[in-house]
N, C-alpha and C positions, 0 to 999 in steps of 0.2 A: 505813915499811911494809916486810916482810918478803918476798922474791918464794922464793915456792915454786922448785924445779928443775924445766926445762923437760921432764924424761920425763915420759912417762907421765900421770894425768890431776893436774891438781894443783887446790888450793883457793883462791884468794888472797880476803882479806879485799877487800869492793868497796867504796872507801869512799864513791861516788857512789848508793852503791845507795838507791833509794826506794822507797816502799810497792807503788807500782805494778811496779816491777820484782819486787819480791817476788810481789806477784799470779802476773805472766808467768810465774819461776816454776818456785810451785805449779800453775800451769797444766798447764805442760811435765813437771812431773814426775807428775806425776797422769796426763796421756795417756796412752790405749791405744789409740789409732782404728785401727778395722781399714784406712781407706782409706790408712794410711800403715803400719802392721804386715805387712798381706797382700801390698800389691805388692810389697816388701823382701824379702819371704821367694823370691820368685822365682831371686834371683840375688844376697842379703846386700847389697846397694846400698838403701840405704833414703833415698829422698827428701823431705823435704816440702816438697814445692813442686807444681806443676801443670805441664800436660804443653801441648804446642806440635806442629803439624802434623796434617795428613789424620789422622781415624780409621777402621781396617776395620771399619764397620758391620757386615758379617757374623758378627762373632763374636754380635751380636745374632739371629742367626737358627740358631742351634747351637739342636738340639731336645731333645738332653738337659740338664735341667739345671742337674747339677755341673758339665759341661762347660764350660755354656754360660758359669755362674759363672766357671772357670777363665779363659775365654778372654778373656773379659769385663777380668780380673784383670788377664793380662796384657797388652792391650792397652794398658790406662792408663798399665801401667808403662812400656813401648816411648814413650808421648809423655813420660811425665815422664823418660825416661832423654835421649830427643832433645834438651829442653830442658837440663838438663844437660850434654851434650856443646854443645850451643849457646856456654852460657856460659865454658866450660874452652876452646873456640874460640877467643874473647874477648877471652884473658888474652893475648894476644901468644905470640912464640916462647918458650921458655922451655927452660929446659936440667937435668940432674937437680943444677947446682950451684946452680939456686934454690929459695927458697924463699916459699912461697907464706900467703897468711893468709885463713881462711875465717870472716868472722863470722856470729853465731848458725848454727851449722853443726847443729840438729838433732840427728838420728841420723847425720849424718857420709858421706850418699851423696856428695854435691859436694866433697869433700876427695879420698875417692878414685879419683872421675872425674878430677879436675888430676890425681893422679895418676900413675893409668896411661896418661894422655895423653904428661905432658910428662915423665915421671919424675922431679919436684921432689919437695921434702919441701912439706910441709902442717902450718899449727897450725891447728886448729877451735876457736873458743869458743861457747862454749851457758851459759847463767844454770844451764841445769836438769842438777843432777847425774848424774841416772838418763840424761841423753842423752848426758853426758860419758863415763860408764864404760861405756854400749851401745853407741858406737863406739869405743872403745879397745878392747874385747871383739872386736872386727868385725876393726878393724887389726891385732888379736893373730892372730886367724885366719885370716887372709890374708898374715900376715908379712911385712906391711909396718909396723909398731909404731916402727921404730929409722926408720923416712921420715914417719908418719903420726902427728899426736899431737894429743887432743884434750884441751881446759881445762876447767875449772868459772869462767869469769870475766865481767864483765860487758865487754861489747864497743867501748863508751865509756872504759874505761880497764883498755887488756889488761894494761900491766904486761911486754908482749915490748918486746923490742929496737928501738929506732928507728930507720926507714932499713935494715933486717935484709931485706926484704920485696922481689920483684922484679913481686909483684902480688898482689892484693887483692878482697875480694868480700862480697857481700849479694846473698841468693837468695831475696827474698822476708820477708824481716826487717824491711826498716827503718820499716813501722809501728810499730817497738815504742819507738822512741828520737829522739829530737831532732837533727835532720840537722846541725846547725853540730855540736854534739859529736861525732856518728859520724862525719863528714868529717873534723874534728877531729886525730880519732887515725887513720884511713885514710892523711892525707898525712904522720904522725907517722911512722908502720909502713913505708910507703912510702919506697922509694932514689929520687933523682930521675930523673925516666923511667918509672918504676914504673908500670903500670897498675891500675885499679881497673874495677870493669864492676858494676852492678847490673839482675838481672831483678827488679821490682817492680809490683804495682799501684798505679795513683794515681789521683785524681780528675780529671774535664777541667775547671778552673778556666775556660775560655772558658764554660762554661755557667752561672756563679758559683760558688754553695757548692757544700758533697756533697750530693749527691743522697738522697731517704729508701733506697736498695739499697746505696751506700756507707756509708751509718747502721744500718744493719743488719749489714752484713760488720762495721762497726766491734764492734758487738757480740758478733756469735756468735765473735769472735778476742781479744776484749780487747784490741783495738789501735785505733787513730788513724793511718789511712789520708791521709797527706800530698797534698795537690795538686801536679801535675805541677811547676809556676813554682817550687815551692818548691823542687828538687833542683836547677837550674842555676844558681838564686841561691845555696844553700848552696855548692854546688864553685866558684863563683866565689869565695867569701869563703874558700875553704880549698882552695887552688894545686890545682885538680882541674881540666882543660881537656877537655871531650866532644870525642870524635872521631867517633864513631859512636853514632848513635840509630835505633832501632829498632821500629816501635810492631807490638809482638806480637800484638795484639788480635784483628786478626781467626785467627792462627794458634792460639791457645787454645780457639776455639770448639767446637770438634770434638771438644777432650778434655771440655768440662763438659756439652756433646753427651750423650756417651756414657759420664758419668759420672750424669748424671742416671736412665739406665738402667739402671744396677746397683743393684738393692734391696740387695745385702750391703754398698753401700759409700756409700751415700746417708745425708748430715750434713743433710740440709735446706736446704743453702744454696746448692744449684747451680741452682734458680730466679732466686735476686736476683744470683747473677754474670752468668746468661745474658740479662737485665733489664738492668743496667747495663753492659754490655760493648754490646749492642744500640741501646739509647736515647743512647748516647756520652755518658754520667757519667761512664764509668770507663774504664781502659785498662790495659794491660800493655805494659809497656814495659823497654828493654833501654838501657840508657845506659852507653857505653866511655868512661873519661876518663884522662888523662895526668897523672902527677906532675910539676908543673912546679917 
């Protein structure tokens, strides 16, 4: 197989790729949701992921309202930027001689939160093209492009450098892919020591299967939402050692709180996370783990 050069956004044939990844996608490239367009436009930081901490309910009581829309806007973004710097927290010390690897990286907010954090360079990979070359567009503009560089590649088999890596991440991704694989290539990517850190949702196996609110999220994302047991078993089998855990749960509630109250940005499904988050099916969780 042929490895594209690391500038810029590059193609590489996937040769693991399956119909379902293909779905993912067309999923991703087809995307336009204002709840992840609109708050991006605030500050070119585009997230998709969900937000963590207190929300100022009062932007709910702004009586004009565009405004109130605005405030609304922003507010969500302020948790999911929290969340984000959360996780770039995470990654340990880090120096601008490292370099950093961001899977399924989206639209590329969490690449450039590491950073302007720690001032490392960053590779992102995303399946979906249109999100590879709308954050390479973002790092153009920002002029960080020759630090920040995203791929078109499947995240099971990036095709970077091994051992390259001083630290690692999934921000709400690894519904999409088989955790011995993604672990897989994380301690591949990974220099010994190397951290990896994942914010995710998972189901609470203590209560059995998924629950019908996790059967539903599964759907409205075209994803397969793993049970907690399953990520400590996979990093076990793949030199990943947790050092810190974190159960986000109740800290998220306040963004789908107050996401549920935005008509411009309501998907339908912030009822069944508030249901599942509540009834303890589901959780959000923050797992730090060491390349051993």
């Amino acid at each position: 197989m042929t490895i594209a050069p690391e500038a810029g956004t590059t193609r590489l044939p996937v040769p693991s790729q399956s119909t379902y990844q293909t779905r993912v996608a067309d999923y991703w490239n087809a995307e336009e949701n204002p709840v992840n367009l609109e708050l991006g436009k605030i500050d070119d930081l585009y997230h998709h992921h969900y937000g963590i901490g207190d929300a100022d309910r009062s932007v709910l009581d702004e009586p004009d309202p565009v405004r109130r829309r605005e405030r609304i806007t922003a507010e969500l973004h302020r948790l999911e930027h929290a969340q984000a710097e959360l996780l770039a927290e995470r990654l340990g010390p880090l120096t601008p001689d490292d370099r950093v690897f961001d899977a399924g990286c989206g639209r590329g907010g969490g690449s450039v939160v590491a950073h302007l954090r720690h001032g490392c360079e960053a590779d992102g990979v995303t399946l979906s093209e249109k999100q590879a070359a709308f954050a390479n567009e973002q790092a153009r503009k920002r002029g960080i492009d020759d630090r920040v560089r995203y791929h078109c590649r499947n995240m099971l088999d990036t095709g970077l450098p091994s051992g390259a890596f001083a630290a690692s991440w999934n921000n709400e991704s690894t519904m999409y892919v088989e955790l011995d694989l993604l672990f897989a290539e994380h301690a591949r990517l990974l220099r010994r020591g190397g951290r990896y850190v994942v914010i995710t949702g998972c189901y609470n196996d203590t209560y059995g299967r998924a629950s019908r609110e996790v059967s539903l999220i599964n759907a409205h994302y075209i994803c397969d939402i793993h049970p907690r047991s399953a990520y400590f078993r996979a990093m076990a089998r793949n030199r990943l050692v947790p050092v810190h855990v974190q159960d986000l749960t109740e800290a998220t509630i306040p963004y789908w709180e107050l996401r549920r109250e935005a008509d411009h940005l309501v998907t339908g499904i912030e009822d069944t996370f508030l249901t599942a988050y509540r009834n303890g099916s589901f959780q959000y969780l923050l797992i730090a783990a060491d390349r051993v």
